[in-house]
N, C-alpha and C positions, 0 to 999 in steps of 0.2 A: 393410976391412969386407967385400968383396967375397968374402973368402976365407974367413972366414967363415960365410959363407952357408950352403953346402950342410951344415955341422956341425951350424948351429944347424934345420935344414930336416928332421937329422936326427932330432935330439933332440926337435923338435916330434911326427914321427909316432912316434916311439917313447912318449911320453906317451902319444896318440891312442888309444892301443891298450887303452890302460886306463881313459882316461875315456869314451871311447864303446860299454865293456863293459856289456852287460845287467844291471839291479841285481839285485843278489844277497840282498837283503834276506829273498824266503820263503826261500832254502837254508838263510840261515843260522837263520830262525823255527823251520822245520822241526828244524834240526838238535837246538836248542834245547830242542823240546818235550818232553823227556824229564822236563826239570827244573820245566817248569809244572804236569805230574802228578803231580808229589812235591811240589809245594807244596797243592797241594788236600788230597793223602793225607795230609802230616803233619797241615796244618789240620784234618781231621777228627779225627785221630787224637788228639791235645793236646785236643780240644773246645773250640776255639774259637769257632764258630760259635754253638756251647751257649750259652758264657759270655757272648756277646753277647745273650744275648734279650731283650727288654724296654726296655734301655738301652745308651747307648754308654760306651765305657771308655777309657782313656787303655793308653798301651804300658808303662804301671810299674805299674799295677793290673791288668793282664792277666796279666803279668809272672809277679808274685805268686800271683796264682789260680791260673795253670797249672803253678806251679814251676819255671819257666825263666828261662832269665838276662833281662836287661832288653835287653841291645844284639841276641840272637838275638831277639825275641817282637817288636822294633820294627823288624827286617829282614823278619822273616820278613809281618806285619803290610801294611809298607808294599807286599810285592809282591801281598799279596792283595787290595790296593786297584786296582794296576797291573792285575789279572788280571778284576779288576771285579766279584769276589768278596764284598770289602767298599767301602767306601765311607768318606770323611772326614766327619764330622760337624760338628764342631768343630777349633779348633786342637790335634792334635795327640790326638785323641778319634776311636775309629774304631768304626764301625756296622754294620749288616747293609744288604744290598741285599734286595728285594722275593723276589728269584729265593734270594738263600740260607735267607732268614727261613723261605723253604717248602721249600726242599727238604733244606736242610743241617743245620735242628736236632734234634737226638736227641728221640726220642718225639714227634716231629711227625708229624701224619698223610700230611703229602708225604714224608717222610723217604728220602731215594734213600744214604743212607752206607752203607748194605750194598751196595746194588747197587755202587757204584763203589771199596769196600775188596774186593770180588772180582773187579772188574776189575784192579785192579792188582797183585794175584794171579797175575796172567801176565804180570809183570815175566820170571821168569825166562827161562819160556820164549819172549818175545823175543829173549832173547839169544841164540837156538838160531835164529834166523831163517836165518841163512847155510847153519848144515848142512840145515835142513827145504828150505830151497831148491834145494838142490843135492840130495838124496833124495826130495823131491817129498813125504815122510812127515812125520807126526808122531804120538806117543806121548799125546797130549794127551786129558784124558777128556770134555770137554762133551758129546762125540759117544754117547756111549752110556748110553741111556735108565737103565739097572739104576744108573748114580751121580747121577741129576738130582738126588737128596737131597743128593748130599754138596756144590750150588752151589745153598743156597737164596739167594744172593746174587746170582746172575745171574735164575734163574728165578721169583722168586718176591717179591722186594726191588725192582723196578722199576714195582709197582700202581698211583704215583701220573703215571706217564708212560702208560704201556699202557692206561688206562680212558679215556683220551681217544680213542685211534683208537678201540677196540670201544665205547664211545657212540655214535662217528659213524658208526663204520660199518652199528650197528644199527638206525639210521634210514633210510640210504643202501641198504640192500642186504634185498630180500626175505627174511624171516626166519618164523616160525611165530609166530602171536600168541597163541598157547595148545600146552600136548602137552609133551610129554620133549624135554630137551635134553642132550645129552651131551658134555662137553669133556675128550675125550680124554685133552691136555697141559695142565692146567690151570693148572697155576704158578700165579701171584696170585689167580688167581677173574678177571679182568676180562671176561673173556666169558660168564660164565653171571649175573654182577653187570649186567654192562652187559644182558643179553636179561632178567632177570627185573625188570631198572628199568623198562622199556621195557614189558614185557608184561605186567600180571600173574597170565593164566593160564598163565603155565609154571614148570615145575618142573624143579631144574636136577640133574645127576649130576657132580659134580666126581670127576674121576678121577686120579691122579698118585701121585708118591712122599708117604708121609706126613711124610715131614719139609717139603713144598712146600702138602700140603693144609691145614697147621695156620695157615699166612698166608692161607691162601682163605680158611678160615672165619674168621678174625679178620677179617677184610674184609666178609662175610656177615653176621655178626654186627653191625660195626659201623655196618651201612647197613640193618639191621633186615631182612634177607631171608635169616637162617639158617634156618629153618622150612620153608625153599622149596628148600634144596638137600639134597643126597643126596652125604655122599663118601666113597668108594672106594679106598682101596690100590690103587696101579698093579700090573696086569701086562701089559706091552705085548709078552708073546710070543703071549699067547692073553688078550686083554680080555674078563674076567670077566660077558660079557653076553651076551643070547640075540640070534638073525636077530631083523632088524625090528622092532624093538621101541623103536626112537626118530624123533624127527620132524626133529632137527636132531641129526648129530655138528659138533662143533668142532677141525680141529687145527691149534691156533696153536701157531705160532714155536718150529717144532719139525724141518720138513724139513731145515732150511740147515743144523744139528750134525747129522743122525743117519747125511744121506748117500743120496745118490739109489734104493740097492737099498730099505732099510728105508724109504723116505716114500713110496716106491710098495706096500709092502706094509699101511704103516699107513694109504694110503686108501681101497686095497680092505679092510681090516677097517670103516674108517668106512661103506663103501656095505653091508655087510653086516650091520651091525646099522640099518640105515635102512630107515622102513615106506617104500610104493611110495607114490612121491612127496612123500617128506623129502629135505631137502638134506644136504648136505657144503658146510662154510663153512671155507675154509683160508684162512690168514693167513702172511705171510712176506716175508720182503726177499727180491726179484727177482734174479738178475743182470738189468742191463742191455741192451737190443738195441745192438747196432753202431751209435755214429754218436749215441747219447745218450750225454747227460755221466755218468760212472760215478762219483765221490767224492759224499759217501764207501763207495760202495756196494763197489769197488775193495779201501779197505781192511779193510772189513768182510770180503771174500772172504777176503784175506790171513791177517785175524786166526781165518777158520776152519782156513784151513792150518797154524795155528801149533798152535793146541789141541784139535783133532779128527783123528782117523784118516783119515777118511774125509769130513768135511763139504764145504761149499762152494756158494755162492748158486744155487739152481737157478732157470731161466727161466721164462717163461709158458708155453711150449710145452712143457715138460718137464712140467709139473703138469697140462695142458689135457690132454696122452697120459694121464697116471697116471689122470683121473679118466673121459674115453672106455673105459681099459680095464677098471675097475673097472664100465662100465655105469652110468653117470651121466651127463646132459646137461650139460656147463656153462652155464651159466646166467648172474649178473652178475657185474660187474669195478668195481672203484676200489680207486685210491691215491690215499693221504696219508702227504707225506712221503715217506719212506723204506719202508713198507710197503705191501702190496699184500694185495688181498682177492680171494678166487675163490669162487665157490659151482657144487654141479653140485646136477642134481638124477637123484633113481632113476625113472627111469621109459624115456619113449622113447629110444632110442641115439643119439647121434652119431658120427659118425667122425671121426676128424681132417683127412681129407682139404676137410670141410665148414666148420671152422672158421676 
């Protein structure tokens, strides 16, 4: 037995090595995730979520409705129960969750399946992540203003997410309670909707690509405040407006694609069409300061390297310069979530050295 020993002494720490290894369980999550986005995308795509409104269905009448085999539509079923998508109802009967009922059915007023069928839209050029990596480039167009029409999916499809920060924010942050308001990057409408809920002496200029202002005004319209807006065909080399002539510009969620040269130019345009002592109200995902948690802010950065030339999450202090040099004070700050708010205003100077 004695002789023994040191074999079996071996054999023990050579196990050791593997059971007292760190669990690997997110790597392999991670790894995985590719295949949880293709379950949402086909589920939308087949109309599943549709087919579920009202009532729950079994996986041989779902089957049926959608034209798909029975043994795929009760795979595919049970992972969107797994993913918390749907829910069991019954034995063998599956239903909507609260969260898909609003956001996942076609012609629903949350409806987010645009937004997230244009997300997934840059499947491919994920795949290019190693060469972008290694080139520091990408080819990708989000970044430049003149195609924002051609992603009314990103910019314009996400109204039922985005009216919640600019509600709060337009309580949270000094705004004009009457006067011109101008939203620059207007995508959905949710900032000239969310100021003219909130006020209603102001009168709003939605500006943007026309393929993005026809979702404002469907928003405008269905919240009874079309009457109250003004919209405008983009031209963000030269914005079709006179000096000072507004009380508030708006440019949301528009620096992080366009790229630090172009959101320094577009907010000296915003301090130039503002009367003396209008603001500039900017909205945008941060990067993060050193030493704060960065997910998912991290791979939001990454995903602008992948599909913009030029993007990438700009700081507060990048934006706090941009609006000193334009001659504007900054003025307040909040975040929620993942997005952040700044406002300057035109009048007395600041320097940066004072901020």
């Amino acid at each position: 037995m004695a002789s023994q020993r040191p074999a079996a002494l071996a054999e023990a720490a050579a196990i050791r090595r593997y059971l007292d290894s760190p669990d690997p369980s997110n790597l392999l999550s991670v790894n995985f995730g590719f295949a949880k986005a293709r379950v949402l995308d086909t589920a939308l795509e087949l109309g599943v979520f549709t087919m579920l409104t009202g009532r729950s269905r079994n996986a041989a009448d779902l089957a049926e409705a959608l034209g798909c085999s029975h043994d795929g539509t009760e795979r595919l079923l049970d992972a969107l129960v797994e993913l918390g998508l749907l829910e069991e109802t019954a034995a063998g009967h599956y239903g909507l969750t609260p969260a898909s009922e609003t956001y996942l059915v076609r012609g629903g007023a949350g409806y987010l399946g645009r937004h997230l069928a244009e997300v997934m839209r840059q499947w491919e050029r994920w795949e290019s992540l190693v060469d972008v990596v290694r080139s520091g480039s990408s080819q990708g167009d989000l970044g430049d203003l003149c195609t924002r029409g051609h992603h009314p999916g990103m910019f314009a499809a996400n109204f039922p997410v985005a009216i919640r920060l600019a509600h709060q924010a337009t309580e949270q942050v000094q705004v004009p309670a009457e006067g011109q308001v101008l939203d620059l990057t207007a995508g959905s409408g949710e900032w000239g909707i969310a100021l003219a809920l909130r006020h209603p002496g102001v009168t709003v200029t939605a500006h943007d690509d026309p393929a993005l202002l026809s979702a404002a005004r469907a928003r405008a319209e269905e919240l009874g405040l079309a009457d109250r807006f003004t919209f405008v065909a983009a031209d963000f080399a030269a914005p079709p407006f006179p000096d000072a002539h507004f009380d508030l510009v708006v440019l949301a969620h528009a620096g992080r694609f366009i790229g630090r040269e172009t959101a320094a130019r577009l907010v000296h345009e915003c301090a130039r069409m503002l009367r003396p002592g209008g603001r500039v109200l900017i909205a945008d995902v941060l990067k993060g300061s050193s030493g704060e948690p960065t997910p998912p802010r991290s791979m939001l950065d990454l995903s602008l390297l992948v599909n913009t030339p030029r993007g990438g999450l700009l700081t507060r202090s990048e934006y706090l310069a941009y609006l000193v040099d334009a001659g504007l004070r900054p003025d307040a700050e909040m975040t929620s979530g993942l997005v952040s708010v700044l406002t300057g205003v035109k009048g007395a100077q600041t320097t940066c050295d004072e901020l």
